[in-house]
N, CA, C and O atoms as CSV, one atom per row, in Angstrom:
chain,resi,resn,atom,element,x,y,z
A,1,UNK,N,N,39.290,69.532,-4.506
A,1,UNK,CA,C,39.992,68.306,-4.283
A,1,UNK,C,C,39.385,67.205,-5.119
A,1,UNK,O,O,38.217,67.054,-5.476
A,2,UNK,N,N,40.513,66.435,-5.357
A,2,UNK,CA,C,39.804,65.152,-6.755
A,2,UNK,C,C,39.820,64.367,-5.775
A,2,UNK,O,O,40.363,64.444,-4.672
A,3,UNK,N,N,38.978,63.351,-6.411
A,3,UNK,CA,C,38.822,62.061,-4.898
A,3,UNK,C,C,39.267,60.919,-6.383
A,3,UNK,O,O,39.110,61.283,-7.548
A,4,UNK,N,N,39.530,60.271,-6.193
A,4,UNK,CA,C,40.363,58.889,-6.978
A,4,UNK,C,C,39.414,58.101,-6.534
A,4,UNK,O,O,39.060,57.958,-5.363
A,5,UNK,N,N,38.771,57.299,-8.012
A,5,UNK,CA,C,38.140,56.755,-8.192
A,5,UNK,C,C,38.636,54.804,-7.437
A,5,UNK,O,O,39.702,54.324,-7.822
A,6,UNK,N,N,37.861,54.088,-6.581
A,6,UNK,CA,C,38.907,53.258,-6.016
A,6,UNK,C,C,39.138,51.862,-7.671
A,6,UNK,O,O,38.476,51.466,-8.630
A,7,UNK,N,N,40.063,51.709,-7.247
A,7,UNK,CA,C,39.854,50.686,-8.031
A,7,UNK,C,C,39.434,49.139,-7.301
A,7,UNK,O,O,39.561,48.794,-6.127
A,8,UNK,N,N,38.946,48.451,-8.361
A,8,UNK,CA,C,38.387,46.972,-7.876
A,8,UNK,C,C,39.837,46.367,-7.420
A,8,UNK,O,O,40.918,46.375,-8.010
A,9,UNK,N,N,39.496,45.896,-6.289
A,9,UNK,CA,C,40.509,44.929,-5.897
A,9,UNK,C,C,39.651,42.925,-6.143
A,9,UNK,O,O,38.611,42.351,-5.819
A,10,UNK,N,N,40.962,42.594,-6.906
A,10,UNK,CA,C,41.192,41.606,-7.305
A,10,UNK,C,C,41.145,40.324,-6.121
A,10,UNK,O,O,40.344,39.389,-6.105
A,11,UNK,N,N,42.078,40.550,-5.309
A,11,UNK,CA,C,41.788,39.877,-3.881
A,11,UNK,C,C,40.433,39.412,-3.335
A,11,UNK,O,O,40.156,38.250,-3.035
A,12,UNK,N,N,39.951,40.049,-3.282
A,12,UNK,CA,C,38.323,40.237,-2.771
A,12,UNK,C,C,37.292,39.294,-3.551
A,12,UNK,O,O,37.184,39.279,-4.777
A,13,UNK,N,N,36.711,38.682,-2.857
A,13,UNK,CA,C,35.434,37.470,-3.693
A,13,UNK,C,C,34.289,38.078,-2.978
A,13,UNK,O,O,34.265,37.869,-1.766
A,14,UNK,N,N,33.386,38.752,-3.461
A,14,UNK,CA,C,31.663,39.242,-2.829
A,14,UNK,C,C,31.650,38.242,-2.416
A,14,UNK,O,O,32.749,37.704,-2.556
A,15,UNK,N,N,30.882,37.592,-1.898
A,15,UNK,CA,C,29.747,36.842,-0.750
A,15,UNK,C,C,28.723,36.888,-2.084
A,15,UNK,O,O,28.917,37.720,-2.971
A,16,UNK,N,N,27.816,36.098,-2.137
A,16,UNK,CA,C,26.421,36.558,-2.538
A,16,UNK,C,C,25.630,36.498,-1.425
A,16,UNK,O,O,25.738,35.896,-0.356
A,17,UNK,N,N,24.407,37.608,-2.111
A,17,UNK,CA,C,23.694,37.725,-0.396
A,17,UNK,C,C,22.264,36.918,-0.472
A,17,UNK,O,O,22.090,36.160,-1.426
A,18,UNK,N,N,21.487,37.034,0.280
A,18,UNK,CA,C,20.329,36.201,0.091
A,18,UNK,C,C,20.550,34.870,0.815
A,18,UNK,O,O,21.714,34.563,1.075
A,19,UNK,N,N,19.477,33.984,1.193
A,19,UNK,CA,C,19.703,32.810,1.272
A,19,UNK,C,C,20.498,31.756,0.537
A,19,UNK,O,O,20.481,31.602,-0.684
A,20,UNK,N,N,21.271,30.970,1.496
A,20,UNK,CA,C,22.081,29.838,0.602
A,20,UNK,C,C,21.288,28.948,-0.120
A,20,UNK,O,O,20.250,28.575,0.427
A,21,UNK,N,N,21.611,28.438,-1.466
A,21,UNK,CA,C,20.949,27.276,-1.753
A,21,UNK,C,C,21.335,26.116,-1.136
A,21,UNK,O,O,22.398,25.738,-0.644
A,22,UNK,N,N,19.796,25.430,-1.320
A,22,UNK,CA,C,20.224,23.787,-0.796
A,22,UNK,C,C,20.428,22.934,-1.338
A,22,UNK,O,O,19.760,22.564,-2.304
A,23,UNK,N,N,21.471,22.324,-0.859
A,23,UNK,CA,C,21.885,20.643,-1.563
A,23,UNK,C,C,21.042,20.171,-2.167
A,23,UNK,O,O,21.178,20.132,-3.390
A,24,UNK,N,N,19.944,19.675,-1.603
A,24,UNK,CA,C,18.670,18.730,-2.285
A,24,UNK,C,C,17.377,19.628,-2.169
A,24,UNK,O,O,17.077,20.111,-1.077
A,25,UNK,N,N,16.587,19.859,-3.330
A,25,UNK,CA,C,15.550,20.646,-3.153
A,25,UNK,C,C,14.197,19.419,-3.454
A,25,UNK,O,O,14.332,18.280,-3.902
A,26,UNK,N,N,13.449,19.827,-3.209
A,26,UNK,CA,C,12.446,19.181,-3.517
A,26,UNK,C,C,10.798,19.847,-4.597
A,26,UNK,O,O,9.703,20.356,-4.355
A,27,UNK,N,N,11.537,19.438,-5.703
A,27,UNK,CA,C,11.069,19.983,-7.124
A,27,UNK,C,C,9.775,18.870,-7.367
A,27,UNK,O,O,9.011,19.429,-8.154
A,28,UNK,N,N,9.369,17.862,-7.095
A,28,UNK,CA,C,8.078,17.040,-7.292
A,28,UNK,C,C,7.204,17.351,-6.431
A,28,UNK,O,O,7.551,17.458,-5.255
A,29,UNK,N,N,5.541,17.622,-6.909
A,29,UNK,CA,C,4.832,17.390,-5.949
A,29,UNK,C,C,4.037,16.023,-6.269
A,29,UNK,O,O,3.576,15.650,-7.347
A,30,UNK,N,N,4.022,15.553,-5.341
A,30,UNK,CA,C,2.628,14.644,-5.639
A,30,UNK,C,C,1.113,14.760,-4.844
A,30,UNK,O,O,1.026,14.908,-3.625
A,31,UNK,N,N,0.143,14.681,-5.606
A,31,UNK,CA,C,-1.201,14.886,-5.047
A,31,UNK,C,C,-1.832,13.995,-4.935
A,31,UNK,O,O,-2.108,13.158,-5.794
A,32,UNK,N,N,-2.295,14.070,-3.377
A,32,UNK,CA,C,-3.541,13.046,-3.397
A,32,UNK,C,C,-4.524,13.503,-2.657
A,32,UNK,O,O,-4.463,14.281,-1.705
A,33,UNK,N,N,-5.463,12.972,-3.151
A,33,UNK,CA,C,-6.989,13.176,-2.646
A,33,UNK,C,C,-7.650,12.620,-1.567
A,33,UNK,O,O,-7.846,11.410,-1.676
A,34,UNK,N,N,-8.130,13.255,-0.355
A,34,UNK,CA,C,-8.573,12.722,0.659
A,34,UNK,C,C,-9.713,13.133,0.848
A,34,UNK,O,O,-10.101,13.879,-0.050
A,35,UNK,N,N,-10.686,12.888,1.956
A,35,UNK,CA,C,-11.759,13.389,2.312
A,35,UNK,C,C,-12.005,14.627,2.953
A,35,UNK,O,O,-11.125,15.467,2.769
A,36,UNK,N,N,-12.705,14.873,3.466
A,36,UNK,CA,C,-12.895,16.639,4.687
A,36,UNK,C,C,-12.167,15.452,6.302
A,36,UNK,O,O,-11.130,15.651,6.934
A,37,UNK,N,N,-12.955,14.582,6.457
A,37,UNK,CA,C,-12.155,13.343,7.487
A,37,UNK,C,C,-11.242,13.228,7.577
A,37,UNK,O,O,-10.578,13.463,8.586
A,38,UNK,N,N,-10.732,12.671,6.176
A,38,UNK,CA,C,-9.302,11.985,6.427
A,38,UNK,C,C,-8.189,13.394,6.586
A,38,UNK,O,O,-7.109,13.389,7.177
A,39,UNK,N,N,-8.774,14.442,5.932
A,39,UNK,CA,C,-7.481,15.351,6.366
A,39,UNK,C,C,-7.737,15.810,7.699
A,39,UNK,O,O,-6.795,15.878,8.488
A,40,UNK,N,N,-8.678,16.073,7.982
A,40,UNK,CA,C,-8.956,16.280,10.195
A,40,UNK,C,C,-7.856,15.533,10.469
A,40,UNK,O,O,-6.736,15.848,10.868
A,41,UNK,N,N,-8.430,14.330,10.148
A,41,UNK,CA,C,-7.408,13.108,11.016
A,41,UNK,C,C,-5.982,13.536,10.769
A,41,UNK,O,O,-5.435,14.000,11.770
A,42,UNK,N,N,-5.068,13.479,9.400
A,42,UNK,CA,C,-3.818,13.618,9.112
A,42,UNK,C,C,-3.095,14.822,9.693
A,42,UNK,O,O,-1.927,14.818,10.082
A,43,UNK,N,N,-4.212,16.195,9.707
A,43,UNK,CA,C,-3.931,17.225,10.442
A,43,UNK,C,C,-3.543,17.120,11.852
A,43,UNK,O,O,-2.514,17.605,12.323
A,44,UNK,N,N,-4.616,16.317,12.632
A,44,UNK,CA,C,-4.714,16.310,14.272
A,44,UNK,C,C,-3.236,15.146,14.033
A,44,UNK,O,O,-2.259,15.812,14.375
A,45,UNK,N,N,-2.982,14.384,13.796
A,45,UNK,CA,C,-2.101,13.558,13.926
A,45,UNK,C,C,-0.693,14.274,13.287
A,45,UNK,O,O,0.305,13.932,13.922
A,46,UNK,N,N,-0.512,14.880,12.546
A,46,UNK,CA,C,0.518,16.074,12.113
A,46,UNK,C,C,0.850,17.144,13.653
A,46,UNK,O,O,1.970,17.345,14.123
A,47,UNK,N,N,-0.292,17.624,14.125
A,47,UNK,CA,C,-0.140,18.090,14.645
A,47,UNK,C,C,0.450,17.560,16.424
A,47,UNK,O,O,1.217,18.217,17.127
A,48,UNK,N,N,-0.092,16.425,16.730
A,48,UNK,CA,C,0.487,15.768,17.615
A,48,UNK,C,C,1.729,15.599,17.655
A,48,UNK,O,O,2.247,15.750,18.762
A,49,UNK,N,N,2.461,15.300,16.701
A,49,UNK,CA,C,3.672,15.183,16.300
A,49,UNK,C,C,4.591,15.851,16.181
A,49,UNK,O,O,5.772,15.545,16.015
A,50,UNK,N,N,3.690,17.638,16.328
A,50,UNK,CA,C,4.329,18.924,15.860
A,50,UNK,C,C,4.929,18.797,14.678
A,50,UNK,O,O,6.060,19.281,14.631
A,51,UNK,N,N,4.461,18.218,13.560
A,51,UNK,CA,C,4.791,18.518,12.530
A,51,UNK,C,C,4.191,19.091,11.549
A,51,UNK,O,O,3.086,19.556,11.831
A,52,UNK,N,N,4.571,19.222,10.425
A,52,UNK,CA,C,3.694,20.404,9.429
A,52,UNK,C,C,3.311,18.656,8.797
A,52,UNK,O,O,3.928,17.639,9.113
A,53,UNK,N,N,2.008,18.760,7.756
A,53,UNK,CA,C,1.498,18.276,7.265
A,53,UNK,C,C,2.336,17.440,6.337
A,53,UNK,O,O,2.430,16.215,6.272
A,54,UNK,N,N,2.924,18.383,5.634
A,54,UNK,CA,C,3.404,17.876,4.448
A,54,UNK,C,C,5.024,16.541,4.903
A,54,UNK,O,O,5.514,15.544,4.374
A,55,UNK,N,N,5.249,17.278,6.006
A,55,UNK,CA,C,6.644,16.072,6.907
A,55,UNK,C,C,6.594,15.394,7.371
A,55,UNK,O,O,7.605,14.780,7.709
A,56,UNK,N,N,5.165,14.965,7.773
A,56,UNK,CA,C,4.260,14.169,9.246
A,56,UNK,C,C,4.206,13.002,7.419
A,56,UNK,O,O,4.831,11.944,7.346
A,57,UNK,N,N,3.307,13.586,6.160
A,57,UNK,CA,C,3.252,12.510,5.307
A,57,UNK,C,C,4.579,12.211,4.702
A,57,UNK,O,O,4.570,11.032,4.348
A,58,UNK,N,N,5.710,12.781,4.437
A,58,UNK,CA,C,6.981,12.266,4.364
A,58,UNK,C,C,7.775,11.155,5.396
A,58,UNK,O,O,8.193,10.028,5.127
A,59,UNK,N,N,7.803,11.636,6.210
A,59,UNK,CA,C,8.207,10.374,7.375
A,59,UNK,C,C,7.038,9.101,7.332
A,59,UNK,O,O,7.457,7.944,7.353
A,60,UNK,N,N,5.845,9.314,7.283
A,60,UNK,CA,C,4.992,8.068,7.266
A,60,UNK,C,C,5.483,7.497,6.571
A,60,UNK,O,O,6.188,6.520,6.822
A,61,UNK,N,N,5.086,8.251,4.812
A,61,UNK,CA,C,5.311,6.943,3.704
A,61,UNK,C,C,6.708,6.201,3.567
A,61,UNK,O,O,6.829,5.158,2.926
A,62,UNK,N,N,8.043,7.008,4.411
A,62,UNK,CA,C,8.952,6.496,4.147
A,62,UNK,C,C,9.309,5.112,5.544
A,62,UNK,O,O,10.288,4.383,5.702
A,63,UNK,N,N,8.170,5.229,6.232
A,63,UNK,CA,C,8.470,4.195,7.452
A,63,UNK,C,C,7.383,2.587,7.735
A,63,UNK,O,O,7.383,1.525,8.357
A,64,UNK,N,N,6.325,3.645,6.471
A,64,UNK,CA,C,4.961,2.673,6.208
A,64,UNK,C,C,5.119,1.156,5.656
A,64,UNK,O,O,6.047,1.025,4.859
A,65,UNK,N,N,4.419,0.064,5.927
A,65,UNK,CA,C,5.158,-1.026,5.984
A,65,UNK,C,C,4.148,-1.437,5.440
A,65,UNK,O,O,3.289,-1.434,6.321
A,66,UNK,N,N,3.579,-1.910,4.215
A,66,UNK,CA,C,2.614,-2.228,3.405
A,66,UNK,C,C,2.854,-3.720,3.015
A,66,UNK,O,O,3.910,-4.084,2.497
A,67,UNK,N,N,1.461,-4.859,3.386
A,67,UNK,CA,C,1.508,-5.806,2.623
A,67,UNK,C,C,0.410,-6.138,1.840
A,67,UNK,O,O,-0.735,-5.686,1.818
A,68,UNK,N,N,1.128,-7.267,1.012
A,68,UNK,CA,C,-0.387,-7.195,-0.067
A,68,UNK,C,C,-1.458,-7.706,0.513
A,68,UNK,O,O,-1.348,-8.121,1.667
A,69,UNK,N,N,-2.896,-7.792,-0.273
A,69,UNK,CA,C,-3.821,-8.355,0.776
A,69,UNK,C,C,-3.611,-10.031,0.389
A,69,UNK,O,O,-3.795,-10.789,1.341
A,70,UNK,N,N,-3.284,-10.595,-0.782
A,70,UNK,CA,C,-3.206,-11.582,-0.243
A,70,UNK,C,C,-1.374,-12.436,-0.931
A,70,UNK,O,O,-0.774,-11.749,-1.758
A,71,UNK,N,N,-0.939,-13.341,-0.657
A,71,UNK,CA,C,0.312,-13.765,-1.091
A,71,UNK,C,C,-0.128,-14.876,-2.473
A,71,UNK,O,O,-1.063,-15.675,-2.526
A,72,UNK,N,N,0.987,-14.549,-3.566
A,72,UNK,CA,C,0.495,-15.324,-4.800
A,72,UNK,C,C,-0.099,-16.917,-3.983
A,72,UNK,O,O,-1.225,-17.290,-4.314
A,73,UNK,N,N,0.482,-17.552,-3.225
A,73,UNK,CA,C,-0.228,-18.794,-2.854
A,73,UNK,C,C,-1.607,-18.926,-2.450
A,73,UNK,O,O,-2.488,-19.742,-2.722
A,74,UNK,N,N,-1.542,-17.770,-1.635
A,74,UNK,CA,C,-3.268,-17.526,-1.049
A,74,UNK,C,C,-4.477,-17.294,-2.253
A,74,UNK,O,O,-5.671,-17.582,-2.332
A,75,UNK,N,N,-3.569,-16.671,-3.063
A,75,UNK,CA,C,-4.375,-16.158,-4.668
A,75,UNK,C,C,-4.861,-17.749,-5.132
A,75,UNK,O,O,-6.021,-18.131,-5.282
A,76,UNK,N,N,-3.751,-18.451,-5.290
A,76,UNK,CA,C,-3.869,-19.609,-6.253
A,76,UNK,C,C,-4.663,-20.800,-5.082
A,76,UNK,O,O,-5.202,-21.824,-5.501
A,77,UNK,N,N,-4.609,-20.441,-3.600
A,77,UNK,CA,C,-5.989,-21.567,-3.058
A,77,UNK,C,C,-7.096,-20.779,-3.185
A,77,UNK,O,O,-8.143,-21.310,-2.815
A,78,UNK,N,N,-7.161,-19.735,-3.576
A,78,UNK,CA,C,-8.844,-19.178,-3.681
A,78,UNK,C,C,-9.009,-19.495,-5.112
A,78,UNK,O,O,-10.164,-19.861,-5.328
A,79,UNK,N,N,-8.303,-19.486,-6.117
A,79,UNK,CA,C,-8.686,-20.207,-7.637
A,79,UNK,C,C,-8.892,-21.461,-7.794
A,79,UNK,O,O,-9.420,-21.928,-8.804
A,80,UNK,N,N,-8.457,-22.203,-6.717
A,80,UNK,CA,C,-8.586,-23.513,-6.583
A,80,UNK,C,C,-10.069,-23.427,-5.804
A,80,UNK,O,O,-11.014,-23.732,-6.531
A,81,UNK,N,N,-10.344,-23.122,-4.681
A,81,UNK,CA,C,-11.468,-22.746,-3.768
A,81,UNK,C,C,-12.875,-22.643,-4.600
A,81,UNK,O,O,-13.992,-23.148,-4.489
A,82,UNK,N,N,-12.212,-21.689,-5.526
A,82,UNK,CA,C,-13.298,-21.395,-6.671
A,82,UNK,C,C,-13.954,-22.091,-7.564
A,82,UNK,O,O,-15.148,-22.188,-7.845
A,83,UNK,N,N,-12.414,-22.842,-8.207
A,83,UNK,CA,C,-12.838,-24.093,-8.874
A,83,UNK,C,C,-13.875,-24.840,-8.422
A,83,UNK,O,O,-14.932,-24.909,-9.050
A,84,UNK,N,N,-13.571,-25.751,-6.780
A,84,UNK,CA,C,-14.272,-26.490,-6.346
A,84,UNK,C,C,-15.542,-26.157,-6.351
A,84,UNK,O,O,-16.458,-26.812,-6.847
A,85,UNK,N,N,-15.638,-24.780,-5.606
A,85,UNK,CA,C,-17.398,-24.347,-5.567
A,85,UNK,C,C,-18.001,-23.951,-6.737
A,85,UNK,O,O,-18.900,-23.111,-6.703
A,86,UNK,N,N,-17.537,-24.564,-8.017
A,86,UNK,CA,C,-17.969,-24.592,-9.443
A,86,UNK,C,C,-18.699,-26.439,-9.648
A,86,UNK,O,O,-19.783,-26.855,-10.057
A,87,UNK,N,N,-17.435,-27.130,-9.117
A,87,UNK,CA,C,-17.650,-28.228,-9.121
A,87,UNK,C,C,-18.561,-28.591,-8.243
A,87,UNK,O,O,-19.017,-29.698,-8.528
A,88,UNK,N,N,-19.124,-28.017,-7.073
A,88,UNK,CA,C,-19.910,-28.074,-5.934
A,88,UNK,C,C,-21.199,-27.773,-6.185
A,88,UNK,O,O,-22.110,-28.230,-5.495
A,89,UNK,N,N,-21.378,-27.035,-7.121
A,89,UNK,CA,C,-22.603,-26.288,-7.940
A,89,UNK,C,C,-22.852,-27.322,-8.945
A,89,UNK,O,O,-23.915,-27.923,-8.795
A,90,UNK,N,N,-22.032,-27.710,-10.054
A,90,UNK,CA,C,-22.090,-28.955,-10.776
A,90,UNK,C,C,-22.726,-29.983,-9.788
A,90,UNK,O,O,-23.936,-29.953,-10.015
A,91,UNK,N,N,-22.454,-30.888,-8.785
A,91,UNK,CA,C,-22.768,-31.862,-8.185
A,91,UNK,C,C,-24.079,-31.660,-7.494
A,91,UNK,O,O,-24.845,-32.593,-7.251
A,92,UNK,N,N,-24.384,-30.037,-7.091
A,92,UNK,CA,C,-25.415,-30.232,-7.150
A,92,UNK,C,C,-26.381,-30.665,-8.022
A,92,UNK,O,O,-26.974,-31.740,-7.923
A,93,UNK,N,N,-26.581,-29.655,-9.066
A,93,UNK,CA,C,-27.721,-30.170,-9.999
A,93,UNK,C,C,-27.739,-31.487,-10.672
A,93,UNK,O,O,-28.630,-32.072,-11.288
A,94,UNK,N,N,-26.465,-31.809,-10.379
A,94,UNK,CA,C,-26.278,-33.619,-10.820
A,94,UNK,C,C,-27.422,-34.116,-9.729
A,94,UNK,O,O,-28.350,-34.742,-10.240
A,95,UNK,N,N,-27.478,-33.930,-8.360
A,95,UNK,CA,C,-27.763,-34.477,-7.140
A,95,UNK,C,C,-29.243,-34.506,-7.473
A,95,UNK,O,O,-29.820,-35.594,-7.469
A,96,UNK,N,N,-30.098,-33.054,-7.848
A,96,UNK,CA,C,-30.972,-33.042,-8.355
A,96,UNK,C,C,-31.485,-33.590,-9.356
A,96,UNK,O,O,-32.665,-33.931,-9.270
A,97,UNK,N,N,-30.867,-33.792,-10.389
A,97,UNK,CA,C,-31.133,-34.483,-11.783
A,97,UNK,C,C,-31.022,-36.366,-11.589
A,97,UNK,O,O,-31.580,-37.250,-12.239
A,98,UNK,N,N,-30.281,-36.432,-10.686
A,98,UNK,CA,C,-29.668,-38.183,-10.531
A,98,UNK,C,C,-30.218,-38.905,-9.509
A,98,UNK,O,O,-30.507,-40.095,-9.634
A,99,UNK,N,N,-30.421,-38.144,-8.292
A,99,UNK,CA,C,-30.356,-38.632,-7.240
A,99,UNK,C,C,-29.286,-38.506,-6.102
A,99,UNK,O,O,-28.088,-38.654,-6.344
A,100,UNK,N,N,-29.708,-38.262,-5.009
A,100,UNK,CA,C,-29.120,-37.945,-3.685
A,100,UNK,C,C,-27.189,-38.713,-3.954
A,100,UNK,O,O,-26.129,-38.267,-4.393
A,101,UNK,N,N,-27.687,-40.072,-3.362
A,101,UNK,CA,C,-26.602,-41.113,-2.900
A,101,UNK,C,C,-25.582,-41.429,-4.163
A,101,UNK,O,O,-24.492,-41.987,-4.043
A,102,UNK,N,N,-25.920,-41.153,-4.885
A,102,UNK,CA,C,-25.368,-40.833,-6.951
A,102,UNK,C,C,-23.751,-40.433,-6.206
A,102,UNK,O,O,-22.899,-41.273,-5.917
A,103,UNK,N,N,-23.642,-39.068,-6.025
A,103,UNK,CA,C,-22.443,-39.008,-6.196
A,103,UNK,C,C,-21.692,-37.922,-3.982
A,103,UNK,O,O,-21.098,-36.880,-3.703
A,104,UNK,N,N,-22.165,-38.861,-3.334
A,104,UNK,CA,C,-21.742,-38.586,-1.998
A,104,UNK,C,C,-20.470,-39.019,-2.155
A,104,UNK,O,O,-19.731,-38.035,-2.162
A,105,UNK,N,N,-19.872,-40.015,-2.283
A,105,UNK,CA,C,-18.277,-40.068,-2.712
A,105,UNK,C,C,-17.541,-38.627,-3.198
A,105,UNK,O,O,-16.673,-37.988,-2.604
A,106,UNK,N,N,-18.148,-38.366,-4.396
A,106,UNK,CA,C,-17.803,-36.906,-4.931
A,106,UNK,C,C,-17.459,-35.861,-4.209
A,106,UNK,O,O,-16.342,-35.347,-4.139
A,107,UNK,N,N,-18.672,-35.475,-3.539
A,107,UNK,CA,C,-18.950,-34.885,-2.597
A,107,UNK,C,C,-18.289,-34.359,-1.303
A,107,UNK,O,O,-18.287,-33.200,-0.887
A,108,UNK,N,N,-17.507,-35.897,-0.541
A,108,UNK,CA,C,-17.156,-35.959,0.532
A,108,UNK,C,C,-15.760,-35.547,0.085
A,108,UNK,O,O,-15.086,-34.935,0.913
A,109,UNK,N,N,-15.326,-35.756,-0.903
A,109,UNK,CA,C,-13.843,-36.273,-1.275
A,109,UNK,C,C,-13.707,-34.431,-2.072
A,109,UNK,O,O,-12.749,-34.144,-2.790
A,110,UNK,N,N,-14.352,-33.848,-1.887
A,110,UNK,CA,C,-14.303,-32.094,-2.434
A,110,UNK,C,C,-14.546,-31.338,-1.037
A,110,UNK,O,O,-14.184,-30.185,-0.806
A,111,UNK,N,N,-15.229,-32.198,-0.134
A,111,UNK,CA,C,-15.443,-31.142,1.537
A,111,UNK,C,C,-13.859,-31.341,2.068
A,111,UNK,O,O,-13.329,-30.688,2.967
A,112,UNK,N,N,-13.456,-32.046,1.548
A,112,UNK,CA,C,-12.557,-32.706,2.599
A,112,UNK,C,C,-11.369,-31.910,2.354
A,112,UNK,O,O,-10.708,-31.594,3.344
A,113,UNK,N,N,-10.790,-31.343,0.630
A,113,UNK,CA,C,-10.067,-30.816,-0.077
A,113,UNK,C,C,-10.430,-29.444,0.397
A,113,UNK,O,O,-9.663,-28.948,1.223
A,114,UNK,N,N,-11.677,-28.604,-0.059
A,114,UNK,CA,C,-11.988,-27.509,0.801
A,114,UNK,C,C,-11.630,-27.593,2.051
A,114,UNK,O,O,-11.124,-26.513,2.355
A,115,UNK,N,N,-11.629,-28.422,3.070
A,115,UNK,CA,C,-11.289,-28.217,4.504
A,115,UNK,C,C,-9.868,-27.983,4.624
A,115,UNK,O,O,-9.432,-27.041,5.286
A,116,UNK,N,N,-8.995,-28.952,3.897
A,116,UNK,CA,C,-7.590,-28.718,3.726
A,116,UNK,C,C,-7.179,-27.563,3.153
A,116,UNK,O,O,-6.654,-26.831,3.992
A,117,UNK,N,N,-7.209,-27.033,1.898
A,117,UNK,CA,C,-7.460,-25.619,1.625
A,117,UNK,C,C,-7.531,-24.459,2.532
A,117,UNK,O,O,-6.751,-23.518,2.383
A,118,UNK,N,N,-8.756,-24.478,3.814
A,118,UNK,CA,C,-8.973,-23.549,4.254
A,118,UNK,C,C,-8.108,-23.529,5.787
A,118,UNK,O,O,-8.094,-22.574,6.565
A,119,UNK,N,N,-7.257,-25.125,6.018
A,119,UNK,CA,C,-6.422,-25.289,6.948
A,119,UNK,C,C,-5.501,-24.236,6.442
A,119,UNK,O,O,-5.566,-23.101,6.916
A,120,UNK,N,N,-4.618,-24.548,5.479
A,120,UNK,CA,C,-3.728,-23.743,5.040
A,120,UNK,C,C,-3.685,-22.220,4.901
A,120,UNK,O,O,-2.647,-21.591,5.107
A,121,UNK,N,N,-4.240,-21.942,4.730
A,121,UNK,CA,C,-5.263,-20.353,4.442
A,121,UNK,C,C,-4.550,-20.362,5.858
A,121,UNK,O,O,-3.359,-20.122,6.057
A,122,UNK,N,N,-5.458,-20.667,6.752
A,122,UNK,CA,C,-5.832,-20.104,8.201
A,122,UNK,C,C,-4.294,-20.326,9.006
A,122,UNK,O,O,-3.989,-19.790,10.072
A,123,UNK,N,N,-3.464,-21.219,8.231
A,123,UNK,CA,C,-2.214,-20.985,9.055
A,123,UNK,C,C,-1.040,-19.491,9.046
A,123,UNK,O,O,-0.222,-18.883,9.736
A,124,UNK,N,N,-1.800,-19.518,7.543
A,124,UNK,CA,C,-0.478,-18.260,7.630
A,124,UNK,C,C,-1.117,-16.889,8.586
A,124,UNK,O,O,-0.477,-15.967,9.093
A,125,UNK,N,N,-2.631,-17.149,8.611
A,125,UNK,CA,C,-2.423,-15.558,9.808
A,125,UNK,C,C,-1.996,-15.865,11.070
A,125,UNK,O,O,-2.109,-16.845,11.806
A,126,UNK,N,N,-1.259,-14.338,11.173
A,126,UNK,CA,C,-0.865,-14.274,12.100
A,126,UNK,C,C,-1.296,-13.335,13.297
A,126,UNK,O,O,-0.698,-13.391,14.371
């Protein structure tokens, strides 16, 4: 008996087998360097969370709320701040070289600017 070879039917689409691919893969790694500490910590705190390591730091960095340490204004009263305690250093050795009562005007009229300065500073924390 001949057996007839089947033919391909046209109708028919295979499946492919294996796992589906995914929409979005995630092809970057990025590395960073921590201590024997800091990964305990990230671990035990991963793990609290029941999460794997690598998802526990995905959800952080994407919820992490970072500010700078200081705001361009705060920058520009510590350059000013700076200034003064240049000028404060100047008045000293004037004080030394001249005499005491020489330049207390100077003096008072730069504590007073530093004090204002460091009002401002101290308002914005919160």
């Amino acid at each position: 008996m001949k057996m007839r070879a089947k033919e391909p039917n046209t109708e028919q689409v295979r499946e492919k087998r294996g796992r589906p691919k995914k929409a979005i893969t995630r092809s970057i790694s990025l590395v960073v360097r921590i201590t024997p500490t800091e990964r305990m910590l990230i671990e035990g705190k991963a793990k609290n969370a029941g999460l794997r390591v690598s998802d526990w730091f995905r959800q952080s960095a994407k919820v992490a709320v970072i500010r700078p340490r200081l705001s361009k204004e705060e920058a520009n009263f510590l350059r000013m701040m700076s200034g003064m305690a240049n000028n404060l250093n100047q008045l000293t050795k004037l004080a030394h070289t001249s005499g005491l009562f020489s330049f207390s005007v100077d003096l008072r009229r730069l504590l007073r600017e530093i004090g204002n300065l460091m009002e401002k500073i101290g308002e914005d924390d919160s």
